[in-house]
N, C-alpha and C positions, 0 to 999 in steps of 0.2 A: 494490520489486517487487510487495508485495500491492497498494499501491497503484490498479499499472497493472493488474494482474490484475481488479484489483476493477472497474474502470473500462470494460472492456473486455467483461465477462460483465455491468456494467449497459447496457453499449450495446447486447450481443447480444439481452439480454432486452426490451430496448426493440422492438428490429427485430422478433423472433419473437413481440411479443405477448404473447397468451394463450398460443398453443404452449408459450411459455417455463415455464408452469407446468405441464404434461404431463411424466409420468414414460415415456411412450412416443410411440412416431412420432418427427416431426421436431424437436416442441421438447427434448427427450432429452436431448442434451448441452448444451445452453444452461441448463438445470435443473440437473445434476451440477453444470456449471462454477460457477453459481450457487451452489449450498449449497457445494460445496467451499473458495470464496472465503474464506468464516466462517471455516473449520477452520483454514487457513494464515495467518490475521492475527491469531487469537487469542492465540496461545504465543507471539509477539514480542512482543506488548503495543501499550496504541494507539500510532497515528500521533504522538502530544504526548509522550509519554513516551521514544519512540524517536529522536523530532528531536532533545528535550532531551541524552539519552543521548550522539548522535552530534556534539553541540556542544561537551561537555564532554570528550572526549577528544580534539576535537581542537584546544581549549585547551592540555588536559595535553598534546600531544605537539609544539604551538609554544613552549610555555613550557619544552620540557625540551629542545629546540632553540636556544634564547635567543630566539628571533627577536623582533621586539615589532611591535605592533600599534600601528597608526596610526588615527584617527578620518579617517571619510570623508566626514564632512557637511562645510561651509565653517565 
């Protein structure tokens, strides 16, 4: 979700420019949403850590299902 969050306040700030670095007028909330971005992806931890994280459980929870894994190259 920060991800897209992230992705979508850099598209804005693209659009709005310079505005986008204005703490008032129109770039205003493209600014917030911007620094906000930071605050929300910090306390998950990065992007690499958090894939890693959600790879490994859902190992543990096929392996504690039995199911087994098949290789998918030829």
């Amino acid at each position: 979700a920060t991800t897209t969050f992230e992705f979508c306040a850099r598209e804005a700030s693209q659009i709005f420019g310079g505005l986008s670095y204005s703490r008032g007028g129109q770039g205003a909330k493209v600014e917030r949403l911007y620094r906000d971005v930071r605050a929300y992806a910090i306390p998950g931890g990065s992007e690499e850590i958090m894939l890693d994280l959600s790879i490994r459980q859902s190992l543990r929870v096929h392996k504690a299902l039995g199911m087994k894994f098949r290789n998918s190259a030829p």
